[in-house]
C-alpha positions as CSV (number, residue, x, y, z in Angstrom):
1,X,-16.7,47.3,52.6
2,X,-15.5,44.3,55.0
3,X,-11.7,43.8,55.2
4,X,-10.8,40.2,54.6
5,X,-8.7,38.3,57.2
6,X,-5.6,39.1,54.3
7,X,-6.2,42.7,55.2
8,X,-6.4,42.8,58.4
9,X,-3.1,40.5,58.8
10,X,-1.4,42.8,56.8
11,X,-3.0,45.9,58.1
12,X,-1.6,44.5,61.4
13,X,1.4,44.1,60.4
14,X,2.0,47.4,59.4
15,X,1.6,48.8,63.2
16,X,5.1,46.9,64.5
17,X,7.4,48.1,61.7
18,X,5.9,52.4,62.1
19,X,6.9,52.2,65.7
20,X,10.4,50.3,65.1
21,X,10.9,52.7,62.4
22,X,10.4,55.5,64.9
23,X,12.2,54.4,67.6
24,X,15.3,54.0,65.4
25,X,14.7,57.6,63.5
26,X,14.4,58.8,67.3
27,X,17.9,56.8,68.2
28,X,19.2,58.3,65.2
29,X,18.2,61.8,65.9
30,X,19.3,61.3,69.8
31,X,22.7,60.5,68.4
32,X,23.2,63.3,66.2
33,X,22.1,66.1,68.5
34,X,24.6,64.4,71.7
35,X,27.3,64.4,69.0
36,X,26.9,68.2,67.8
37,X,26.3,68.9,71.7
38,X,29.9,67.2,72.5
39,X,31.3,69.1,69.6
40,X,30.1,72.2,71.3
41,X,31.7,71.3,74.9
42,X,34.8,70.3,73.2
43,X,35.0,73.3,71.4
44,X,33.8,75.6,74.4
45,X,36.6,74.0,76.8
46,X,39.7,74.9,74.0
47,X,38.3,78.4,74.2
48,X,38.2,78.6,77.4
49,X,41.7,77.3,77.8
50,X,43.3,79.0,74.8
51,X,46.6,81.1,75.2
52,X,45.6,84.2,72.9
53,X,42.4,86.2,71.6
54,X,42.2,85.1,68.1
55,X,42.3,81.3,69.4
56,X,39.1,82.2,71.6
57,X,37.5,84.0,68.8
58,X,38.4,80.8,66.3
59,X,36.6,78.0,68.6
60,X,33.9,80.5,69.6
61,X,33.2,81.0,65.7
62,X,33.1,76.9,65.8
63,X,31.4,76.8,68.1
64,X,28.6,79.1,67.2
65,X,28.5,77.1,63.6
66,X,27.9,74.1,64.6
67,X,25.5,75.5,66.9
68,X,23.6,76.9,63.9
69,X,24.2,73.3,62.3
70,X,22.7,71.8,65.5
71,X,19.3,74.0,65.0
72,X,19.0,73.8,61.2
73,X,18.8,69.8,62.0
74,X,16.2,70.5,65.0
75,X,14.2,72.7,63.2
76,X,14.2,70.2,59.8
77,X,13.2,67.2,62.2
78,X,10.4,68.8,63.4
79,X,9.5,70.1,60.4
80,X,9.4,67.0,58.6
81,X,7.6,65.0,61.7
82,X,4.6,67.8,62.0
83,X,4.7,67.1,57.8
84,X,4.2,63.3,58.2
85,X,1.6,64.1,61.5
């Protein structure tokens, strides 16, 4: 079957809009993963500046949660991306 010149256009068309969409889901995950990763720091200088044991324990329990949070959302993006592949 030949495409008509309609087609093509919109088949075109299609191309620019996949890669913004991409680069802005990529932006979007960029910004998650720095924000979790600051959360870490953040949390891992308070431990390492805290005055008693059960402080250090807290932001280390933090600390390894949002870790956990941090891989869940890894693993889930790259799920879904080798889904759509």
């Amino acid at each position: 079957m030949v495409a008509t010149s309609r087609e093509k256009r919109l088949h075109s068309n299609e191309q620019p809009w996949k890669f913004a969409k991409r680069a802005i889901m990529f932006e979007i995950d960029a910004f998650v993963i720095r924000g979790h990763e600051k959360v870490i720091d953040h949390y891992r200088r308070l431990r390492d500046s805290s005055a008693s044991e059960s402080e250090r324990q807290e932001f280390q329990r933090r600390m390894d949660e949002v870790g956990r949070t941090l891989q869940l959302y890894r693993d889930e993006r790259l799920h879904g991306m080798r889904r759509a592949a």
